[in-house]
N, C-alpha and C positions, 0 to 999 in steps of 0.2 A: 634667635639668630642675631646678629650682628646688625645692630641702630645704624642704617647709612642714609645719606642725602637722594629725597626726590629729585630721579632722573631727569634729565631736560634737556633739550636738546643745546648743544654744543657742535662748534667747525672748528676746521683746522691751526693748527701751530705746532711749531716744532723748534724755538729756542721763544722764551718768553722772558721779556723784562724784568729790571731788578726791581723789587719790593721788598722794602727794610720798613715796617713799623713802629721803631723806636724801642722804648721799653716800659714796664708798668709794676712799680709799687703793691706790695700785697700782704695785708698785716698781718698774713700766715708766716711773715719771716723770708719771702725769696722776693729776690727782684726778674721779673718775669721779661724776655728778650723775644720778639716776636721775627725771627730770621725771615722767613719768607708766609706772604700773605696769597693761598691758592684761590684760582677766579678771577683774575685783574681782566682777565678778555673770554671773549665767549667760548675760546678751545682750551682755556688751560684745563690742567687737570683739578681733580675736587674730589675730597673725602682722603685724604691721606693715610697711608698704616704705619706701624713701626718705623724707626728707621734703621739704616748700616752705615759705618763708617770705614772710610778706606785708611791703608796705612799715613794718607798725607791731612787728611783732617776732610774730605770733601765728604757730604752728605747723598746716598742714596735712598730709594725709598719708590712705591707704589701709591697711584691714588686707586680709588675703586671706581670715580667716574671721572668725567670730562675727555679733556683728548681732541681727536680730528674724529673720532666715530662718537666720542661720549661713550665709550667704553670702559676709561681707566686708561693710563698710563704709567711708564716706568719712567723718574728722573732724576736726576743729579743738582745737587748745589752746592758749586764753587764761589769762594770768597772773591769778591768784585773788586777792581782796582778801582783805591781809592774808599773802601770799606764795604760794608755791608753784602750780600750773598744776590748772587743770579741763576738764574734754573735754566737745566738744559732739558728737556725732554727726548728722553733716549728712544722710547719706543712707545708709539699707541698702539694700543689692542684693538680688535678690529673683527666686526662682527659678521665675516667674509666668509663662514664657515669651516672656513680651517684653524684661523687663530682662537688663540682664548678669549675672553672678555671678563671684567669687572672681578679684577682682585683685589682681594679681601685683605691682605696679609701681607707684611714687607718680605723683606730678598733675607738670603744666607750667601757665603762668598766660600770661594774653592779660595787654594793656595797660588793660581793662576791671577786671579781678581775677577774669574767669570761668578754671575748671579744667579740665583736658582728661586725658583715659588712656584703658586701653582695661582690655578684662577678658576673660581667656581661656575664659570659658562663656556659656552665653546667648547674650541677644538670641530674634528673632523665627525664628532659623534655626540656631539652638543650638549656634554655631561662633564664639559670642565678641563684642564689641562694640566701637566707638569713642563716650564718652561725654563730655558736658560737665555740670559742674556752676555754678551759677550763681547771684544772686540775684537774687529778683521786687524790685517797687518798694514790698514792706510791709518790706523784710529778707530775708525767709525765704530759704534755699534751695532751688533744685530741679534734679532732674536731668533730661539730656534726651536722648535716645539719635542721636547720629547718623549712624550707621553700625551694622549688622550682618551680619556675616558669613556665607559660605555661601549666598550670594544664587542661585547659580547654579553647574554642575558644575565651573566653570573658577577661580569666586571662592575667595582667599583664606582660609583657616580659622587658628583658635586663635592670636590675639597672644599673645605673651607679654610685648614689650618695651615701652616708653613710646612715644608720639610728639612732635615738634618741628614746631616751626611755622616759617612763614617769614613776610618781611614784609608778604606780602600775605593773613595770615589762613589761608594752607593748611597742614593736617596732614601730616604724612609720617609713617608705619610698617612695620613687617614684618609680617609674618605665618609662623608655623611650621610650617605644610601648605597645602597646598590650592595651588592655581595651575595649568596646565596639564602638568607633571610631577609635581604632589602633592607635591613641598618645598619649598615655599614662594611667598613673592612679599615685593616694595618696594609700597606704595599709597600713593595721593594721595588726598587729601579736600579739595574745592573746596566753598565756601561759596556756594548759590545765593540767588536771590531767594525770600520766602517761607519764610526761616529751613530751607530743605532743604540737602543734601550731595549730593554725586555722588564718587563715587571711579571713580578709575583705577588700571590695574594699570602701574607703571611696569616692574615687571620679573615674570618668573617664572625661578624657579633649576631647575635642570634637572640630569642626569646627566654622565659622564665627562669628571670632574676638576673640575664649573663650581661654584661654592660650592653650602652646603641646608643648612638647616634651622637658621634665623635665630630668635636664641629673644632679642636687645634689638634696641633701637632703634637711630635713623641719629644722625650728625651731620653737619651741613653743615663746609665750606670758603668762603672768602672768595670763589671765585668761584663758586659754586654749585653745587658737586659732592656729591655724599651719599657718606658711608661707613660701612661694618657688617662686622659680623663673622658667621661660622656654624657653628656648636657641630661639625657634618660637614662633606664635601664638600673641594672642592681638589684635588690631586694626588694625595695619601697618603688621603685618606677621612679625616683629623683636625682639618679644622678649616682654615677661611678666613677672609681678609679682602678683603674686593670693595670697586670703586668703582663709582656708578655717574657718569656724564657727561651733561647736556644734549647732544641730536644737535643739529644746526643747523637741519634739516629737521622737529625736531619729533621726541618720543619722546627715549629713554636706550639708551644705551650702557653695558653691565657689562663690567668688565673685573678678575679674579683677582688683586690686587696682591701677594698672599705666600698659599702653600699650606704649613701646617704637617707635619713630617715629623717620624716617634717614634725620632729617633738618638740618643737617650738622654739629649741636653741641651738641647733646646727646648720648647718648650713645646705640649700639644695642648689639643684640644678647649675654645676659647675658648667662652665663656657668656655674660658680660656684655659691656654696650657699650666704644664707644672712646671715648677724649678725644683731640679736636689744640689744640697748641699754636698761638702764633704762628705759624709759619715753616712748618706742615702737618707736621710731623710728627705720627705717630699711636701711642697710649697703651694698652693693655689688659693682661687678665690671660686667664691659660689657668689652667682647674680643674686639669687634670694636666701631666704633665711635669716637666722640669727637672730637672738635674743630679744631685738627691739622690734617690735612691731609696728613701729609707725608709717610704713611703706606699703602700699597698695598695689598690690600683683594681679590686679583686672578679674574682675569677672567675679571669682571663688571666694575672693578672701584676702584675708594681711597675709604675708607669709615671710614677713622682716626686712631689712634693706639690704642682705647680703654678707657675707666672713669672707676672711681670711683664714687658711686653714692649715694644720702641719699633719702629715703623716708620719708617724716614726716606729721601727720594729720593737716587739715588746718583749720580754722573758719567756711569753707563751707561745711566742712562734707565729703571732700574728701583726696587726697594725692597729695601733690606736691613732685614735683623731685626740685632735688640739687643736680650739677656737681661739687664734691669736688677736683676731677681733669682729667684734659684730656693729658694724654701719647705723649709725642712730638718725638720718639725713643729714642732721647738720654738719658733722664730720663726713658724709659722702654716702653714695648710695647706688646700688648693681656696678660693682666691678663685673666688668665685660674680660678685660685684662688680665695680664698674670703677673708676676710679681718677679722682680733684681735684686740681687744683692750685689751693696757694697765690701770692698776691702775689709770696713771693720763688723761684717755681719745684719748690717741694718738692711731691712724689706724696701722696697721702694715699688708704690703702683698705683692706679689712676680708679676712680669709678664715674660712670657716664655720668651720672646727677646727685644730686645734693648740695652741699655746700651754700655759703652765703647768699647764691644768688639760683642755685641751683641748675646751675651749668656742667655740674662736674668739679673735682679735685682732684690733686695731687698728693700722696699721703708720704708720709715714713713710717716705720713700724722698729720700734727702738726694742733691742733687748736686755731688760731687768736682770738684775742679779735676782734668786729665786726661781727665775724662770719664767715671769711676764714677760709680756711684750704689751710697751704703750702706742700709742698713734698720737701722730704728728699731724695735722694739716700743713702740708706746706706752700698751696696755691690755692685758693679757690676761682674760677670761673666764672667770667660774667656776659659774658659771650661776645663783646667788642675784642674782647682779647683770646678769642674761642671758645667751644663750647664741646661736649662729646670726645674729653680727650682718649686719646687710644694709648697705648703702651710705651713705657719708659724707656731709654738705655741713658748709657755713658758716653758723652767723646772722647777723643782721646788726653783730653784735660784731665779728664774728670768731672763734669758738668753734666749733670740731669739735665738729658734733651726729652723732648715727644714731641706728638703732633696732637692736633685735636681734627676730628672727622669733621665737626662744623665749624660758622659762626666764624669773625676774624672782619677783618678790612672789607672782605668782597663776598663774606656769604660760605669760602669754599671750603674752611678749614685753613690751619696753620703748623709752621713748623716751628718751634719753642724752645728757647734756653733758659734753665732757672741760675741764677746764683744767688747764694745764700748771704742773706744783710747779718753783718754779724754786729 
């Protein structure tokens, strides 16, 4: 599961001060800009996810705690007059039995600029939610619940991952219990009249060898196929990557495209989601595994610091794996994370620990003519400047942003700009 910050109690706020940290020097090559420092006061929010950006450059994003309930919150940071960024806290979660609490995962945006996620507690049947946030026609925001989980003995429980939309307005996610084998399920979220939802369960994961226990989100393909990964499940019990297929008949077809196996140099127990490329090839990272055994995975045994991995179709009608890299610590260790591509094809993505100080990195993942791919360190962590960073994007510059869940000015996690020292 996902490394987050011991709870604690926190009260109320609902716009919080500006906090600008300066910036910080890093002889991995980036000069690191620390925008906003979470935790300056007892309610802000703490443990941030991904972030989004709007067409004007302003920063959205989820924490998983703090808030007026210490639930999580949803916020905004706009550029302050006179420099530097200030946080609006759009919405606390709220542990009141109807709303959700403690999301994991940042927002996805419609064409409107409403925000969509989900949150793995709450709601009206206390097994998680799917939420929109949005604005009324004074400004303000609100939030609207449209989904919650555990409806029923067969429904769905505890998201953990994001959802995507398609073009006609509907949600897709996972779920990481609950279904009629209890590991899982794929759900649909259909937008009805009268501003309601209705979901479907596209699939449920099930036992021997069939993937379970999906802890992100899907991505589609060009013809409208969904693909995920699942932290168990597969052949080996380590970790899957499934498709699912439109039937023609109506309903989905899953189908096991690569079962992860602990032979000592691939990779296990994928966490985060996938990325594809043009061409369908598919992108991720596994927490453990890989070549270098110097990482200690409790309890059992070494079982490596973690890959990065390609999936791509083969002559034979199936999918081979490609170990684009294996984690040695000092270059970084259990990506949690999944991985972005730039413009010119380069990987870009974070692992919780490792590195100099062993706070976590920031990596690149360059591609070789032949067909390597080398790593890049491009930040490491020392945890005055955060610690536990979570997942990469772009602004609209072009600038590697993330956040880190911990560590920072006040303990609560940070929001981060790299530029590159050239």
């Amino acid at each position: 599961m996902r490394s987050r910050l011991t709870r604690t109690s926190l009260t109320a706020l609902a716009i919080v001060a500006l906090t600008f940290s300066g910036t910080a020097k890093n002889a991995a090559g980036q000069q690191e800009t620390v925008l906003y420092s979470f935790g300056s006061s007892g309610n802000d929010g703490q443990s941030p996810a991904v972030l989004t950006f709007d067409a004007s450059g302003d920063i959205y994003g989820t924490t998983n705690l703090g808030g007026t309930y210490n639930a999580g919150t949803v916020f905004e940071l706009q550029r302050a007059t006179g420099g530097g960024w200030s946080e609006k806290v759009l919405h606390n979660f709220d542990t009141n039995g109807t709303d959700g609490f403690y999301p994991s995962v940042g927002l996805i945006s419609d064409a409107a600029g409403n925000f969509y996620s989900t949150t793995q507690d709450g709601g009206f049947f206390g097994h998680g939610t799917v939420y929109e946030i949005g604005r009324k026609t004074d400004g303000a925001w609100v939030e609207r619940i449209l989904y919650s989980f555990g409806v029923g003995a067969e429904d769905g429980t505890d998201p953990q991952g994001s959802v995507i939309l398609d073009s006609s307005g509907n949600l897709y996610g996972t779920t990481s219990g609950g279904g009629t084998d209890g590991h899982g399920t794929v759900f649909e979220l259909t937008p009805k009249t009268g501003g309601l939802w209705s979901e479907s369960i596209l699939y449920n994961f099930g036992n021997n060898g069939d993937a379970n226990l999906p802890l992100s989100g899907l991505v589609f393909d060009s013809s409208g196929n969904l693909y995920g990964s699942t932290y168990y499940g597969g052949a080996h019990n380590n970790g899957a990557v499934f498709e699912l297929t439109p039937a023609s008949g109506g309903g989905w077809t899953e189908s096991v495209l690569y079962s992860f196996n602990p032979n000592g140099s691939e990779g296990i127990f994928p966490q985060a989601g996938l990325t594809i490329d043009s061409r369908g090839n598919l992108y991720g990272t596994t927490i453990s595994g890989g070549a270098d055994l110097t990482c200690y995975n409790g309890g059992t045994g070494t079982y490596g610091c973690g890959t990065v991995f390609e999936l791509s179709w083969n002559t034979s009608g199936g999918w081979t794996e490609t170990i684009l890299n294996s984690f040695d610590n000092t270059e970084g260790a259990y990506p949690q994370v999944g991985m972005i591509f730039d413009p010119e094809g380069h990987l870009y993505g974070a692992t919780s620990k490792g590195g100099a100080s062993d706070k976590g990195v920031a990596f690149e993942l360059v591609h070789q003519a032949g067909g390597n791919w080398t790593e890049n360190v491009l930040y490491s962590f020392d945890g005055t400047d955060g610690s536990l960073p979570d997942g990469l994007t772009f602004d609209r510059a072009g600038h590697l942003c993330g956040t880190t869940a911990q560590g920072g000015e006040y303990g609560g996690g940070n929001v981060f700009k790299f530029t590159r020292l050239r």
